[in-house]
C-alpha positions in Angstrom: -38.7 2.4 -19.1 -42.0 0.7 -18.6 -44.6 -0.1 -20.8 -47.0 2.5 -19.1 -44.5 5.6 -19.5 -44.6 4.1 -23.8 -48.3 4.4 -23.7 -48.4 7.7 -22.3 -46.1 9.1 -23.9 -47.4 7.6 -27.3 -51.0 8.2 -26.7 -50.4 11.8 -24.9 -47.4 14.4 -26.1 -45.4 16.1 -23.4 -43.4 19.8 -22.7 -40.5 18.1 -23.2 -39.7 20.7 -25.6 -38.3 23.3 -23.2 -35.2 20.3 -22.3 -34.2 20.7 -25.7 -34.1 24.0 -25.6 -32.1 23.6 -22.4 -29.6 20.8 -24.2 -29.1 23.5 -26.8 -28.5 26.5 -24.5 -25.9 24.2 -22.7 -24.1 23.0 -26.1 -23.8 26.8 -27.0 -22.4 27.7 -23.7 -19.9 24.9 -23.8 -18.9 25.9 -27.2 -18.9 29.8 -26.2 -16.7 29.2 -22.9 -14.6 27.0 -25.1 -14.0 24.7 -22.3 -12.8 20.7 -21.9 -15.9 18.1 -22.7 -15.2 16.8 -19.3 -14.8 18.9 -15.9 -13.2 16.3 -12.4 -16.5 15.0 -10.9 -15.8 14.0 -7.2 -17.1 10.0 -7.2 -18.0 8.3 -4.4 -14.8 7.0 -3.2 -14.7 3.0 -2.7 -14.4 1.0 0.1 -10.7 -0.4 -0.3 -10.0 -2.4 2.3 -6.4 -2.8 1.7 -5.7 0.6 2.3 -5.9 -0.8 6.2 -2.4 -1.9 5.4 -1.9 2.1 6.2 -2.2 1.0 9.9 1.3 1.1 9.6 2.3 4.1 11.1 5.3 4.5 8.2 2.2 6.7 6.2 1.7 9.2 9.3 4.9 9.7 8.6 5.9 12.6 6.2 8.2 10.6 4.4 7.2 7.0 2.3 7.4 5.9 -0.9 4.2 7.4 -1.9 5.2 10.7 -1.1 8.5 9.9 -2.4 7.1 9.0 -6.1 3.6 10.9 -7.0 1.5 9.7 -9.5 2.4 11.4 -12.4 -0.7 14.3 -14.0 -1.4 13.6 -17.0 -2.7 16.3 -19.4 -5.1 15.3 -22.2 -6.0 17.5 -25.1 -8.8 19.3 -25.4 -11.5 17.8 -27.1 -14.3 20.1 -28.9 -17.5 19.1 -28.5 -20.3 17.6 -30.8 -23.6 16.9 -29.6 -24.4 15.2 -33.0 -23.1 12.1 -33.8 -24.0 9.9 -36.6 -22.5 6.7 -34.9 -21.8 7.4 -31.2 -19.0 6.4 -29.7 -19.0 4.1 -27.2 -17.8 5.4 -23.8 -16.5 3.4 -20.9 -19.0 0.9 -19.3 -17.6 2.7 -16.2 -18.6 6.2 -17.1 -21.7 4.9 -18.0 -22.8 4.1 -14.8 -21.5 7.4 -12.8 -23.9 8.9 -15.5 -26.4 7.0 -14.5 -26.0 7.7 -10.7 -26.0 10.7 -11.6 -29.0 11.5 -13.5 -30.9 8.5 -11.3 -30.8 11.2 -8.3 -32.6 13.6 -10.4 -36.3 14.2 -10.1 -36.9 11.9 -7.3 -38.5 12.6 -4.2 -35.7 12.7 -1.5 -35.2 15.1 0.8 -32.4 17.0 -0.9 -34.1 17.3 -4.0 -33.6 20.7 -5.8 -37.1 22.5 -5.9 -36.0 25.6 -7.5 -33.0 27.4 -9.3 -32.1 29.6 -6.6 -30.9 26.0 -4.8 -28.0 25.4 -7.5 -24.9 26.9 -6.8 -23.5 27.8 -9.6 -26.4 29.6 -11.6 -27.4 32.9 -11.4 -29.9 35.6 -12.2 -27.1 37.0 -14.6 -27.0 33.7 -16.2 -28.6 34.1 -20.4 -30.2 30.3 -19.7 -31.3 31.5 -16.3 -35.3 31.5 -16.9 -35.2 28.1 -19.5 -33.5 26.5 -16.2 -36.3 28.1 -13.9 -39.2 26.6 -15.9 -37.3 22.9 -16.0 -36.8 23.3 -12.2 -39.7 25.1 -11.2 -42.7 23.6 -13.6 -41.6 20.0 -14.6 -39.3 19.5 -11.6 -36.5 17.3 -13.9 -33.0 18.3 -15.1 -32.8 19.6 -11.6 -29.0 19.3 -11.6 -26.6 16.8 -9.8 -27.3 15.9 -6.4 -24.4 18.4 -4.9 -26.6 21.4 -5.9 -24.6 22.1 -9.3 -26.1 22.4 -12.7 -22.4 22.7 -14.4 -23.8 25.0 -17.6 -20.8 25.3 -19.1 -20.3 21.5 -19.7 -20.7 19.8 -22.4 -23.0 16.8 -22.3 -22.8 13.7 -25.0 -26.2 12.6 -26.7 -25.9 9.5 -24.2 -25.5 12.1 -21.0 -28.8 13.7 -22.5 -30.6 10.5 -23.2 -29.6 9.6 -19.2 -31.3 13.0 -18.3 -34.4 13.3 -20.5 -35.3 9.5 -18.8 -35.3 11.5 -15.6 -37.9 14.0 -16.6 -39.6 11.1 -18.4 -40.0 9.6 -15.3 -41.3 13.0 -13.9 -44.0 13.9 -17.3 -45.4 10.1 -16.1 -46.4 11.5 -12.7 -47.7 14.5 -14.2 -49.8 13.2 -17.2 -52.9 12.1 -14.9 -53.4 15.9 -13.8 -54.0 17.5 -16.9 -50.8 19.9 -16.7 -50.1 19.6 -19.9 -51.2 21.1 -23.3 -51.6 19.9 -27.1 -48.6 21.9 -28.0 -46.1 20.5 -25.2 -47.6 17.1 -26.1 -46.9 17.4 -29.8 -42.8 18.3 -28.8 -42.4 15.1 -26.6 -43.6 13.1 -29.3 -41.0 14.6 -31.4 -38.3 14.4 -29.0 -39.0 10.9 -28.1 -38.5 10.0 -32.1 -35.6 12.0 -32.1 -33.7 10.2 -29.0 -35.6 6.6 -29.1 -32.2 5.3 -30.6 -30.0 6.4 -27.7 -32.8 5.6 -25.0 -32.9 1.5 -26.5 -28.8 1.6 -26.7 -28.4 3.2 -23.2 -30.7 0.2 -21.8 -29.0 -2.4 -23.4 -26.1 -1.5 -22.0 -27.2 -1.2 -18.5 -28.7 -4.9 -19.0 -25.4 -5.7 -20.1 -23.4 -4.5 -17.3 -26.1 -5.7 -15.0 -25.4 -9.2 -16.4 -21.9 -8.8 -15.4 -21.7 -7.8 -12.6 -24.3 -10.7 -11.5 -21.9 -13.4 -12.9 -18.8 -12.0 -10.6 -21.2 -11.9 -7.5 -21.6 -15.5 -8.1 -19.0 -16.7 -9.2 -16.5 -14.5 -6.8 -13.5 -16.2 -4.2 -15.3 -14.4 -1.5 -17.1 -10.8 -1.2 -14.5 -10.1 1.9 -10.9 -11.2 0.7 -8.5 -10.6 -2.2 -5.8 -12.5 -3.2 -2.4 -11.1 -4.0 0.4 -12.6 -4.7 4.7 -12.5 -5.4 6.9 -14.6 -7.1 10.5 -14.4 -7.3 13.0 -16.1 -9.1 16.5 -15.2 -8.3 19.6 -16.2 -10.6 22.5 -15.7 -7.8 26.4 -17.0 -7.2 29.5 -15.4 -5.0 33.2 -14.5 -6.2 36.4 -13.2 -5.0 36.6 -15.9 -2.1 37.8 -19.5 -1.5 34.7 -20.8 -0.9 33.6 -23.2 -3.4 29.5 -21.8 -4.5 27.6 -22.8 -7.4 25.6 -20.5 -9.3 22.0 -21.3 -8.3 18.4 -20.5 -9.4 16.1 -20.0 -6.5 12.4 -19.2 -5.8 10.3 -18.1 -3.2 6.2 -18.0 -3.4 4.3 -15.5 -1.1 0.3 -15.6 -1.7 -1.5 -13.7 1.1 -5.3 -13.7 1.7 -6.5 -9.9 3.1 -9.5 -10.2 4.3 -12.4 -7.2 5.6 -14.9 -7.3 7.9 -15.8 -3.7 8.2 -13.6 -1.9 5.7 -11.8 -0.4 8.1 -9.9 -3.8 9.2 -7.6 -6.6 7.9 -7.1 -9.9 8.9 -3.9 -11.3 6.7 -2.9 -14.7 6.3 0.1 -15.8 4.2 0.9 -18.6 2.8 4.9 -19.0 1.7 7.1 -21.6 0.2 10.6 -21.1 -0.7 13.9 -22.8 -1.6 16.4 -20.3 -1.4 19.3 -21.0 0.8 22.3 -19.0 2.2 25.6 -18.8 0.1 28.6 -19.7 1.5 30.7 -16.7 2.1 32.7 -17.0 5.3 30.7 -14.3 6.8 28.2 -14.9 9.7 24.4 -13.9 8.1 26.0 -10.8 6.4 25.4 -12.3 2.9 21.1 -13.4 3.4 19.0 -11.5 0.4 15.7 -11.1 1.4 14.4 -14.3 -0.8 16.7 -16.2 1.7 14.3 -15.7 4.2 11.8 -18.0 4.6 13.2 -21.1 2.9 11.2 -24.0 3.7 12.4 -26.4 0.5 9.5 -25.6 -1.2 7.0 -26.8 1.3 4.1 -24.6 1.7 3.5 -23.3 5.4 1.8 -20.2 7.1 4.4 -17.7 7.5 2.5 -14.9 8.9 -1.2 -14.8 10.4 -2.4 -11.1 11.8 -4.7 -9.0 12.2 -5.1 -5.0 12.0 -8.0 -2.7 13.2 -8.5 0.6 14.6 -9.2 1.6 18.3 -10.6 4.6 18.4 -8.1 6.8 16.9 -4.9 4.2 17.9 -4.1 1.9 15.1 -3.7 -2.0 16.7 -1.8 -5.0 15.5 -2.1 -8.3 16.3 0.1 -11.3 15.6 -0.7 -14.8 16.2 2.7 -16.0 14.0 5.2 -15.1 12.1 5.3 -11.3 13.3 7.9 -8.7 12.6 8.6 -5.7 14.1 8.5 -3.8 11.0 4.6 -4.7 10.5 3.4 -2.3 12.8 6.5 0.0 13.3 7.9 2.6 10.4 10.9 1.9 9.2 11.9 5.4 7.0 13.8 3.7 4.5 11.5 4.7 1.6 12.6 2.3 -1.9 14.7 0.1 0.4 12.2 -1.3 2.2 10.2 -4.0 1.0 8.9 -6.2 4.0 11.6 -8.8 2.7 10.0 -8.6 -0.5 10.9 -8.4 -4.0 10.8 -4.8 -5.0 12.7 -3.3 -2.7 17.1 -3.8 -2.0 18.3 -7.1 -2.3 20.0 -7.8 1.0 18.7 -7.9 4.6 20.6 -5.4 5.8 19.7 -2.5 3.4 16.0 -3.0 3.4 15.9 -1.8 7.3 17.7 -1.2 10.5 18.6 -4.3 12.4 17.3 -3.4 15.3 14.0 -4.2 13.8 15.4 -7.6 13.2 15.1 -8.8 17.1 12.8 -10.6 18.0 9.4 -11.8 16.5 6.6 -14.2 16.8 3.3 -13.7 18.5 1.9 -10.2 20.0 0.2 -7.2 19.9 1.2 -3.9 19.1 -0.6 -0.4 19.4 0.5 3.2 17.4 -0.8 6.2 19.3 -1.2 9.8 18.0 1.2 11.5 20.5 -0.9 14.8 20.6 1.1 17.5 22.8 4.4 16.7 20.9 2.9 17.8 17.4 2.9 21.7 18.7 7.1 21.2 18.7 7.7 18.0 16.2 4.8 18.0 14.1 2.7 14.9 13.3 4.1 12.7 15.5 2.9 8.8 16.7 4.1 6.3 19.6 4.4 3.0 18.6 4.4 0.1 21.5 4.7 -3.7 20.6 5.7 -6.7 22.2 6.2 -10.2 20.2 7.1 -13.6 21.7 8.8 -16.7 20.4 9.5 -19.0 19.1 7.3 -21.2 21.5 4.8 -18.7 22.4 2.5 -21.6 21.7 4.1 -24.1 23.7 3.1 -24.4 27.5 6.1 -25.9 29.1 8.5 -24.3 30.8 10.6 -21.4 29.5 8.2 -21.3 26.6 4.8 -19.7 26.0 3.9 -15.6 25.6 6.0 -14.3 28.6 7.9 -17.4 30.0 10.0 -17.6 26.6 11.8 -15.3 24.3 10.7 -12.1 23.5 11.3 -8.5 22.2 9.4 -5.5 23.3 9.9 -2.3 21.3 8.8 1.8 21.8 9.4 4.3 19.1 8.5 7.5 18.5 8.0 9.1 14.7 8.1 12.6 14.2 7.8 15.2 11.2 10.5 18.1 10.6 8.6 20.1 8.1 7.3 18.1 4.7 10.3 16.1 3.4 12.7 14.9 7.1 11.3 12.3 9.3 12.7 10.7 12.3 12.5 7.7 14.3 13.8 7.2 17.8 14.0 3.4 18.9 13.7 1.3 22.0 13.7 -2.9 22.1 14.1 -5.2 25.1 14.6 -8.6 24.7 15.5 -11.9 26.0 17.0 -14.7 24.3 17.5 -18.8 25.1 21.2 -19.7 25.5 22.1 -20.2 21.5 19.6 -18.2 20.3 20.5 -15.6 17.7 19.5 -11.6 18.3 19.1 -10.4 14.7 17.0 -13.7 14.0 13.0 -12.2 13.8 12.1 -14.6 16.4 13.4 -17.4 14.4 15.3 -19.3 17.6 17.8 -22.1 17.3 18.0 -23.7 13.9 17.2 -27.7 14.1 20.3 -28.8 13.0 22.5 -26.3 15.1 20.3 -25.9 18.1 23.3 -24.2 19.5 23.6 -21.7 17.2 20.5 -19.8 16.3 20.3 -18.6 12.7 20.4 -14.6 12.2 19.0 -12.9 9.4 22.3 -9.3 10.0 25.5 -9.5 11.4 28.2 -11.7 12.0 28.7 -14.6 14.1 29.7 -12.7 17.6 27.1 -10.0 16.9 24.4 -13.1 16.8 25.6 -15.4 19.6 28.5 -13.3 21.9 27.8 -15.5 24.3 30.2 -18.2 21.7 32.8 -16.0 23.0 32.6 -18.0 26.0 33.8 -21.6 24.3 32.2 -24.4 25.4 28.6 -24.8 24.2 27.3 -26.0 27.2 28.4 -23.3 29.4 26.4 -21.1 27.0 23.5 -18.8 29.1 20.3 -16.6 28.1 21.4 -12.9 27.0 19.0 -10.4 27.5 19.4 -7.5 25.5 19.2 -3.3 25.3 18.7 -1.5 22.1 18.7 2.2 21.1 18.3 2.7 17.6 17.6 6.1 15.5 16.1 6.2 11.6 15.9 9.1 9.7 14.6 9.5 5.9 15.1 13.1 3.7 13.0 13.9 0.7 15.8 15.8 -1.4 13.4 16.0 -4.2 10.1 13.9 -5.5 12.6 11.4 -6.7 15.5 11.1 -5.0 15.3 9.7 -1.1 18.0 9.6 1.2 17.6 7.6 4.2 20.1 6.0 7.2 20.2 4.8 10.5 22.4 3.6 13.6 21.6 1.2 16.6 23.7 0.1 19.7 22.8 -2.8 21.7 23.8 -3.3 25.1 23.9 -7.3 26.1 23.8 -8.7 29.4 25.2 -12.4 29.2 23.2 -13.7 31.9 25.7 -14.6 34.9 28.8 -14.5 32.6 29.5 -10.7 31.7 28.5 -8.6 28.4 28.6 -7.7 25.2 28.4 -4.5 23.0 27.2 -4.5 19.5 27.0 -1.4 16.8 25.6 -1.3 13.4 25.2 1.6 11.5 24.0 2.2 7.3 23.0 5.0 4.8 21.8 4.8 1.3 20.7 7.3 -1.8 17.4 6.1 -3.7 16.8 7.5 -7.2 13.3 7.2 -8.2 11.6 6.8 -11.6 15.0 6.3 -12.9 14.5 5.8 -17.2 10.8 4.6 -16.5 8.3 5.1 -14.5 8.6 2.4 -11.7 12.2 2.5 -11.8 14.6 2.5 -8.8 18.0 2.7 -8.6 19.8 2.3 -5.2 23.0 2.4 -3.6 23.5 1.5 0.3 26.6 0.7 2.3 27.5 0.5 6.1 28.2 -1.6 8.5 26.6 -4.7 9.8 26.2 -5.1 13.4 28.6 -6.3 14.9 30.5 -7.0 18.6 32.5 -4.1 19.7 33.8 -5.9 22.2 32.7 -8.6 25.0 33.7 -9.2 28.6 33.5 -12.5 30.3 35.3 -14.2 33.3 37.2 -16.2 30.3 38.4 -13.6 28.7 37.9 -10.7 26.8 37.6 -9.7 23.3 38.2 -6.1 21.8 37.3 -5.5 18.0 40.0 -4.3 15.6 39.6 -0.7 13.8 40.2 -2.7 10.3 37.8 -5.4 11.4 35.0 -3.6 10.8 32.2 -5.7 8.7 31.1 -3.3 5.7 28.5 -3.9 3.2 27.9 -2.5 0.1 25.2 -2.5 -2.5 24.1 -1.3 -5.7 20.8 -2.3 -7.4 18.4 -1.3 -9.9 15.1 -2.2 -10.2 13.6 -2.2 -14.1 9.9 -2.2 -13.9 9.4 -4.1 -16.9 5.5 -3.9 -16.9 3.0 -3.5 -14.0 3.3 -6.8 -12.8 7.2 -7.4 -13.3 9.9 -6.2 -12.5 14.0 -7.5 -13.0 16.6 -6.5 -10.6 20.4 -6.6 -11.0 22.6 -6.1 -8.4 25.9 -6.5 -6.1 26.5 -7.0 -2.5 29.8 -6.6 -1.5 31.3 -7.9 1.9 34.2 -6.4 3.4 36.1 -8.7 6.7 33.0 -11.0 6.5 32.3 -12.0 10.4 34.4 -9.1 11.3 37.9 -11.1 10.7 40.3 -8.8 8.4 41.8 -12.2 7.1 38.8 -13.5 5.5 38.6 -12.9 1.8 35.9 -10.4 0.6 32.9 -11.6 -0.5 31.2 -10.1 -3.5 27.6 -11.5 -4.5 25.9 -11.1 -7.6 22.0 -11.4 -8.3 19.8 -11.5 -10.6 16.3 -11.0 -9.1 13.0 -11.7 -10.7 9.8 -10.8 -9.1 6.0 -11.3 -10.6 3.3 -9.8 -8.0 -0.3 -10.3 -8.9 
C-alpha cells in the first residue's frame, strides 16, 4: 500500500464502516447456514505441457489406467468458523495467492467489473444483507464480489481473506478522497478499522514479498522455462530355474532420463537419454524370456534412445519420430496396468506389457490419429490411427537403406468405445525386413555379433527369423510381412481391468515360400490392491510363434503340444510416490516352441525410482 493511501487514510477517515458491517453479516450467515469454511473455487487451470503425452490416442479411448484407477475423494471434516483469532494461522502460501487474485480483480476498472448488485448471481432482493451489499456495490464500488459475478454470502471468510478485501476498497476510498464524497463520521470508522486490521494488512504484505522473492530465485535459477526433467531407475535382482542351463543370479540396471520440452503448451518434443546393462538370461527359448529392463542394454553407456516430437493438427493428433520410435508411442495399446512403454511400473516381461504386433518394426517416421467422425453414431468415440516407421538405416543413404529403400513397418488401427467400460482395437502392419532381420525386434535389425540373426524382443526363434527354416545362412532372403491383430480392454469395475488380445501374421519369404505365425494373451489386473498404487497382475498366453512354414526345402508343421506358453504373476507395492518394488514369476512352457526343452521359470525382483 503506498505511502499516499497511509497519509490519506491517516490524515482523512473513510466509510469503511459499512464493510464491517458486511464482514459481520457474512460471518453470521456462515454461521446461520452452518456450512464448510471453504466452498470448491474453479482456479485457473495451468498450462501442463506434459499432458501432450495424451496425444496418444490410448486416452480417447474409454478404457486406460486413469479411468481404471480414480483419484480417490477425500472428505474432510467440517470446520466451524472464527473470524477472531488471537494468533492466525498461517494458511498455505498457495492459497494465499488465489486470494489475492481474487480480491486483486475487485474494484478495478475493467470491463467486467460489477457496477451494481443486481450483476451478482447469487444475491437477491430476498437476501437480509441485500441493501448493506447495495451500498458497498453501488456507493464505494469495492467488495464487488469475485470476478465470475458471485458474492458467495454464505462463506465464511478468514481475517486474512478480509484484510485481502478491505485493501481492495482501500484502493477504491483513495480515488474517492479528492471529491469530497465522504463525511466526518465515515472518516472517523476507517480510522478505526484501519487500527483494527493494520496487523493483518503488514503480515499479508510480508508474505507476498516473500513469495515474490521466491518465485524470483526459481525464474533465475530454473533448467529451462520450457522443459522438465523426469526420470526412472530400475534395479532388478533376477535369475532362472527348473532348466539345464547354467544362469547366475544377477543385479541389473537400467537409467531412462527424458527431457519434455514445450513450445506452445499444446506440443512436446521428447528426448531420452538411456543407459542400461541388463542382458538376456539364458533359457533355451528364442526372446520368450526378455523383461522389459532387458531392452535397451547398452553396458551402461549412455546414448539417445528415443528423439520425437508430438503436436496437434487441427483436431488430428501427429507424431513424429526421428529415432528410436515404437509403434505403441502413437497407437493405444488397451492393456491398462500391463502396459508401461517398457517401463518399470507396469508387467515384467515383454510379452505381457502389449500385443506383439506392436513389436514390428520401429525407427524413424511419422504418424497421425484422426477422429473418425461418422463411425461414432454406431461405435462411439472412435479414432484412426496411421503410422509408418523405418529402420534401422533410415539415416543411411546407400542402398537398401534410408526412409523407404530399407526396412520398415506401416500400421492402421482403428479404436472404438462399446459403452463406458469395453474398448476395442482392430490392427493392421505391413512390413519388410533384410534377410536375418528379426520381426518382433522394434526396428532393432541384425545384432552386430549375429548379423544373421536379428535379435527379437517376443517369440521364439522360427517366429523371428522363418526364413532359418531354410538352412544355410546365405541362401537366407527379405520376408515381407502381413499382420492382423485385435486388442480389447473391459472395465469390470474401477479396480479390476481385464484386457487380451490375438494377432496373425502372414509372411511372404521373398522367392522361397512362407510362413505363418500366431500369438495370442489375456490377463486380469487388480488395482489398488492393499494400498493405494498397488497392482497385482496375472497374464498368460502364448508367444508368437510359427504355425507352420513352406519352402522348396521342405516344410515344417507345428506340434499341438509345442505350443510356446507364458505365464506371469506380479505385484507391484508402491512403496511411496516415487518407489515402487515388484516381485514376480515368468514361467516358460516348450521355450522356442520345442516340447523337449525344459521349462523355464524366471524369478525377479524389480526395483524402480521415477523422479
Amino acid at each position: 500500500m503506498s505511502k499516499l493511501l497511509w497519509k490519506s487514510l491517516l490524515i482523512s477517515p473513510a466509510v469503511l464502516g459499512v464493510t464491517l458491517v458486511a464482514s459481520t453479516v457474512g460471518v453470521r450467515a456462515a454461521d446461520s447456514a452452518n456450512l464448510p469454511i471453504a466452498d470448491n473455487q474453479t482456479a485457473t487451470p495451468e498450462v501442463q505441457f506434459d499432458g501432450v503425452a495424451d496425444i496418444k490416442v490410448s486416452e480417447e479411448i474409454a478404457v486406460n489406467p486413469e479411468q481404471l484407477n480414480p483419484a480417490s475423494l477425500e472428505v474432510k471434516p467440517e470446520v466451524k468458523p472464527s473470524l477472531a483469532q488471537a494468533v492466525p494461522a498461517a494458511p498455505n502460501e498457495a492459497e494465499i495467492l488465489n486470494q489475492i487474485n481474487d480480491y486483486s480483480s475487485e474494484g478495478g476498472n475493467s470491463s467486467g467489473q460489477v457496477t451494481s448488485v443486481g450483476q451478482l448471481r447469487d444475491v437477491s432482493p430476498g437476501d437480509w444483507a441485500f441493501e448493506a451489499l447495495r451500498s458497498l456495490v453501488e456507493r464505494y464500488g469495492c467488495i464487488a464480489g469475485y470476478p465470475d459475478g458471485t458474492f458467495r454470502g454464505n462463506r465464511a471468510l478468514t481475517r486474512y481473506e478480509f484484510a485481502a478485501g478491505l485493501n481492495a476498497c482501500l484502493n477504491q476510498i483513495e480515488r474517492l478522497i479528492g471529491t469530497g464524497g465522504f463525511d466526518e463520521t465515515e472518516l472517523v470508522t476507517l480510522r478505526r478499522l484501519i487500527q483494527e486490521f493494520e496487523a493483518e494488512l503488514a503480515t499479508l504484505g510480508a508474505r507476498v514479498d516473500n513469495l515474490e522473492g521466491r518465485v524470483a530465485f526459481l525464474e533465475d535459477n530454473q533448467f529451462s522455462t520450457t522443459t522438465k526433467l523426469r526420470g526412472e531407475v530400475i534395479f532388478a535382482l533376477t535369475d532362472e530355474f527348473n532348466s539345464d542351463f547354467d544362469n547366475n543370479t544377477v543385479f541389473q540396471d537400467r537409467v531412462r532420463l527424458e527431457l519434455n520440452t514445450s513450445f506452445t503448451g499444446q506440443d512436446r518434443l521428447v528426448t531420452r537419454l538411456a543407459a542400461g546393462n541388463a542382458e538376456l538370461l539364458n533359457t533355451g527359448a528364442g526372446f520368450e524370456a526378455t523383461q522389459t529392463f532387458n531392452i535397451g542394454d547398452t553396458d551402461n553407456d549412455v546414448v539417445v534412445d528415443w528423439l520425437a516430437y508430438y503436436f496437434n493438427f487441427g483436431s488430428s493428433k501427429v507424431y513424429v519420430a526421428a529415432a528410436g520410435g515404437i509403434h505403441s508411442d502413437y497407437a493405444p495399446t488397451l492393456n491398462p496396468f500391463f502396459e508401461d512403454f517398457d517401463g518399470g511400473n507396469g508387467a515384467l516381461s515383454a510379452f505381457a506389457s502389449e500385443s506383439p504386433i506392436y513389436r514390428i518394426g520401429g525407427g524413424a517416421g511419422a504418424a497421425i490419429s484422426l477422429g473418425a467422425g461418422p463411425l461414432e453414431r454406431v461405435l462411439g468415440p472412435s479414432t484412426l490411427t496411421l503410422g509408418y516407421l523405418a529402420g534401422p538405416g533410415a539415416e543411411n543413404p546407400n542402398d537398401d537403406l534410408g526412409l523407404f529403400n530399407g526396412e520398415y513397418a506401416a500400421l492402421a488401427q482403428l479404436n472404438f468405445n462399446l459403452g463406458d467400460r469395453i474398448g476395442i482395437g482392430a490392427t493392421y502392419v505391413h512390413g519388410y525386413h533384410n534377410a536375418g532381420s528379426a520381426i518382433f525386434d522394434i526396428g532393432g535389425g541384425g545384432a552386430d555379433e549375429f548379423p544373421n540373426f536379428g535379435e527379437g524382443i517376443v517369440g521364439t526363434s522360427l517366429a523371428n527369423n522363418p526364413g532359418s527354416f531354410v538352412g544355410n545362412t546365405d541362401d537366407r532372403v527379405p520376408t515381407v510381412t502381413n499382420s492382423y491383430g485385435i486388442q480389447a480392454a473391459f472395465r469390470l469395475s474401477e479396480t479390476i481391468s481385464i484386457s487380451g488380445y490375438g494377432a496373425y501374421t502372414d509372411t511372404i519369404l521373398i522367392g522361397r515360400g512362407g510362413s505363418e505365425i500366431w500369438t495370442y494373451g489375456a490377463g486380469v489386473a487388480l488395482a489398488d490392491l492393499g494400498k493405494e498404487g498397488n497392482v497385482l497382475g496375472i497374464f498368460g498366453g502364448v508367444q508368437p510363434y510359427a504355425g507352420s512354414i513352406d519352402t522348396p526345402s521342405g516344410d515344417f508343421q507345428r506340434e499341438d503340444d509345442e505350443l510356446p506358453w507364458h505365464v506371469e504373476a506380479f505385484y507391484k507395492y508402491q512403496l511411496t510416490d516415487n518407489i515402487s518394488v515388484t516381485p514376480g514369476v515368468i514361467w516358460l512352457r516348450n521355450p522356442n516352441q520345442i516340447d523337449d526343452n525344459d521349462d523355464a521359470v524366471i524369478g525377479t525382483l524389480r526395483t524402480t525410482f521415477t523422479f
